[in-house]
C-alpha positions in Angstrom: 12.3 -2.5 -31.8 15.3 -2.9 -29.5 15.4 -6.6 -30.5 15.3 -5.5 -34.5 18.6 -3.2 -32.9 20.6 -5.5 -31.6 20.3 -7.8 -34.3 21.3 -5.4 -36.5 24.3 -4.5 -34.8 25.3 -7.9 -34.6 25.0 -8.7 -38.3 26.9 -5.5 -38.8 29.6 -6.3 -36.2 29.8 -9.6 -38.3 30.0 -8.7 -41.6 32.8 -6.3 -40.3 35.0 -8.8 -39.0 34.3 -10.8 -41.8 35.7 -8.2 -44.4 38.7 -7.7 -41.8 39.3 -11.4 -42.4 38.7 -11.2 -46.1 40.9 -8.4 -46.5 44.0 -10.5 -44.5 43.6 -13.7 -46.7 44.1 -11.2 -50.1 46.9 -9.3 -48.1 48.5 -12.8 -48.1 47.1 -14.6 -51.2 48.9 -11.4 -53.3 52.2 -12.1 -51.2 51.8 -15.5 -52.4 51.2 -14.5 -55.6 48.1 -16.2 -56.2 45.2 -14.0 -57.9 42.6 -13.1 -55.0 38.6 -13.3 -56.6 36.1 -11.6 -54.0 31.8 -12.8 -55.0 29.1 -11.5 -54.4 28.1 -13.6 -51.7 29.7 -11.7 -48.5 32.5 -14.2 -47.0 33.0 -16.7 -49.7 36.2 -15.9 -52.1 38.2 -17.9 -54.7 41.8 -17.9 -55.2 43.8 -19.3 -59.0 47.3 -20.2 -58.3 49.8 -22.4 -60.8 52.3 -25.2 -59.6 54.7 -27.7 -61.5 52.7 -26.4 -64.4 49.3 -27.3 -63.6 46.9 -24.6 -62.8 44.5 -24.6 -59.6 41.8 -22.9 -58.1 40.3 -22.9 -54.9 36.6 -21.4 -53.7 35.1 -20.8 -50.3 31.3 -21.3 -51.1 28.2 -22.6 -50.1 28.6 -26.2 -50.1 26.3 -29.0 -52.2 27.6 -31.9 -49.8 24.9 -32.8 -47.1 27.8 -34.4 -44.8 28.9 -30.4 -44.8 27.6 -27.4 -42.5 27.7 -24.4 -44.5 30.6 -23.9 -46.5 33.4 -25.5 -47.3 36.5 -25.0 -49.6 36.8 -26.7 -53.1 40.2 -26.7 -54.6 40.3 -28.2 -58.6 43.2 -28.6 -60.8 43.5 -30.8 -64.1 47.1 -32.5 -64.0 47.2 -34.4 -67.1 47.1 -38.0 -65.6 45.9 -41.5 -66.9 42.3 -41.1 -66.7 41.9 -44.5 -65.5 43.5 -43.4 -62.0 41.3 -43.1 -59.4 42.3 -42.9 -55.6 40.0 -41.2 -52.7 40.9 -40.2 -49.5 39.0 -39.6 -47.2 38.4 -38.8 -43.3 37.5 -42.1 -41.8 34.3 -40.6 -39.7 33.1 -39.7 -42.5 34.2 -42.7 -44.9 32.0 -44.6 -41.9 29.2 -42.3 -41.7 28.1 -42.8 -45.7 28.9 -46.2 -45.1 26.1 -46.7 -42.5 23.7 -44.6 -44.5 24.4 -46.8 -47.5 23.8 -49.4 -45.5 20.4 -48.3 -43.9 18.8 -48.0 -47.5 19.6 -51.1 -48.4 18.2 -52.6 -45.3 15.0 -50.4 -45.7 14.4 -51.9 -49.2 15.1 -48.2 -51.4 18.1 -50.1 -53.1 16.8 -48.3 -56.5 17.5 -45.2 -54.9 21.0 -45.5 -53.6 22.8 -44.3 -56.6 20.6 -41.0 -57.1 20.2 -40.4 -53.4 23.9 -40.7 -52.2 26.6 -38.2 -52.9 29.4 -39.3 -55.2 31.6 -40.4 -52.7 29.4 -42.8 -51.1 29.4 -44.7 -54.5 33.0 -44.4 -54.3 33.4 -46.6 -51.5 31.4 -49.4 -52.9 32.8 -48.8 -56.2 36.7 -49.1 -55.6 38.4 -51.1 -52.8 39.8 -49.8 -49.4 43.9 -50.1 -49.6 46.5 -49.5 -47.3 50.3 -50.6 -46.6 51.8 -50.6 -43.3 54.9 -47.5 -43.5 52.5 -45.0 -42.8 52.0 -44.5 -39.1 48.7 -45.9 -37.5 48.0 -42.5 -36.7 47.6 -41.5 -40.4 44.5 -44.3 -41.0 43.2 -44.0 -37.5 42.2 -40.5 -39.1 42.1 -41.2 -43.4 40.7 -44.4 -44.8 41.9 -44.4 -49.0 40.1 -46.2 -51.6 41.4 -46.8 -55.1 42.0 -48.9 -58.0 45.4 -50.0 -57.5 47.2 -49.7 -54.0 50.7 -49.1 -55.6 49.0 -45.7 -57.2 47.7 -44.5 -53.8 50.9 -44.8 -52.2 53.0 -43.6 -54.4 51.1 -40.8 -54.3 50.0 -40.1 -50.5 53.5 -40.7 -49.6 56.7 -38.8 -48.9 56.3 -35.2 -48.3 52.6 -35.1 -48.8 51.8 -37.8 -46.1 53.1 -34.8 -43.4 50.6 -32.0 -44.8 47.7 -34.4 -44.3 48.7 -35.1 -40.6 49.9 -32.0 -39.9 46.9 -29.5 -39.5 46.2 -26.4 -37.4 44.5 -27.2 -34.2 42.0 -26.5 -33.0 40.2 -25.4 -36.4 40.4 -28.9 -38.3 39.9 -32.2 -36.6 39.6 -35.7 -37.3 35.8 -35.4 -37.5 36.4 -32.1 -39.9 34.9 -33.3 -43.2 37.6 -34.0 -45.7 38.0 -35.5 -48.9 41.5 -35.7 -51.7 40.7 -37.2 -54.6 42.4 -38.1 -58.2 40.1 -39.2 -61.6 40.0 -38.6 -64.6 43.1 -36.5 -64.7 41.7 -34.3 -62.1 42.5 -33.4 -58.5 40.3 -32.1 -56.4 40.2 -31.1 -52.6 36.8 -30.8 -50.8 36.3 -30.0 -46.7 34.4 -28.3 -44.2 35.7 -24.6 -43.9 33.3 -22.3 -41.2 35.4 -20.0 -40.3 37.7 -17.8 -43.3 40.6 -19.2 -41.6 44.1 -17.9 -42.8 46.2 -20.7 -41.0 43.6 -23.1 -42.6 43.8 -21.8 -45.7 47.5 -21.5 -46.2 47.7 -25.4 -45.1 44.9 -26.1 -47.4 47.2 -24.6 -50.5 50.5 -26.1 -49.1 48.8 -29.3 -48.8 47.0 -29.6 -52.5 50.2 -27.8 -54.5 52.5 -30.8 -53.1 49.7 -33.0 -54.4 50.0 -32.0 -57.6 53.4 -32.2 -57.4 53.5 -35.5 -56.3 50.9 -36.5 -58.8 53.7 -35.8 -61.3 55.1 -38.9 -60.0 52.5 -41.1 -61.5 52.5 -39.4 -64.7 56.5 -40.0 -64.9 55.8 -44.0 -63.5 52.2 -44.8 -64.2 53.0 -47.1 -66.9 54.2 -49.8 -64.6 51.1 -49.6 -62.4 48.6 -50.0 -65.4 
């Protein structure tokens, strides 16, 4: 009976501090003037926002990624680009750690079960070629590995003022091993990472971070041509 208690009270004690945290992150989402979207599910939340004319919305929810422990943050927006675009970026741990599982079906003979069996950005990786250029810091791809079809796309892109955001990150709460994926196809951008904790320094990074990429996405609408 005591046990049943105490359990009780600790469930209680964290859905309390959770609501505390939920009710900071509207506090701040309505002085951002984003529109703040509480669910059902106790802790997760979504947020819409606009930027350079594209619309975005982000969700804290229960994630469908394996490679992710409980919940993470998705962040969509449809910026109007040349669907044939397609970049990835990705934390290298990760990029390395779908690699490897790839790599062990193979070797165990269940090659007709690679496509259906690995998430999408596994496929990603074999599909499109790893790029880089040498002005961004050794820093930046000791952490990020980028695929895409062209290289010219991807770093007119990633760099500039959004190269900063995706080095710049409150510490402790994301690390290099933190789950974490930017991606651009089909004339959609989408953010995906690990998100335990409802962070508000996380958070506000996470918007900073995908607003100036769709702002710098605007770039390759304005110059695309000349990378087709």
């Amino acid at each position: 009976m005591f046990g049943r208690i105490k359990k009780w009270i600790a469930l209680a004690s964290e859905a309390v501090q959770g609501g505390g945290e939920l009710d900071q992150i509207e506090a701040w989402a309505a002085a951002q003037g984003f529109v703040f979207e509480p669910s059902e599910i106790a802790g997760n939340f979504a947020l819409a926002g606009k930027v350079g004319g594209y619309e975005w919305r982000l969700q804290r929810l229960q994630t469908d990624r394996d490679f992710i422990v409980g919940t993470e943050l998705r962040v969509r927006a449809d910026v109007s680009l040349d669907p044939g675009i397609a970049i990835m970026l990705i934390n290298r741990p990760l990029k390395e750690a779908l690699e490897q599982r790839a790599f062990e079906q193979v070797t165990h003979g269940v090659q007709t079960m690679v496509d259906t069996d690995l998430p999408e950005e596994a496929r990603w990786l074999a599909l499109y070629d790893q790029v880089g250029w040498s002005s961004a810091p050794l820093e930046f791809w000791d952490r990020y590995a980028i695929v895409a079809e062209t290289r010219a796309q991807a770093q007119q892109w990633l760099e500039g003022p959004l190269l900063p955001l995706l080095m710049d990150w409150p510490t402790p709460a994301v690390q290099q091993m933190t789950p974490f994926i930017l991606r651009l196809h089909h004339g959609r951008l989408e953010l995906r990472m690990e998100y335990g904790n409802a962070d508000l320094a996380v958070l506000e990074h996470v918007c900073k971070l995908f607003q100036q990429a769709c702002i710098s996405a605007q770039t390759l609408v304005a110059d695309g041509a000349q990378y087709r």
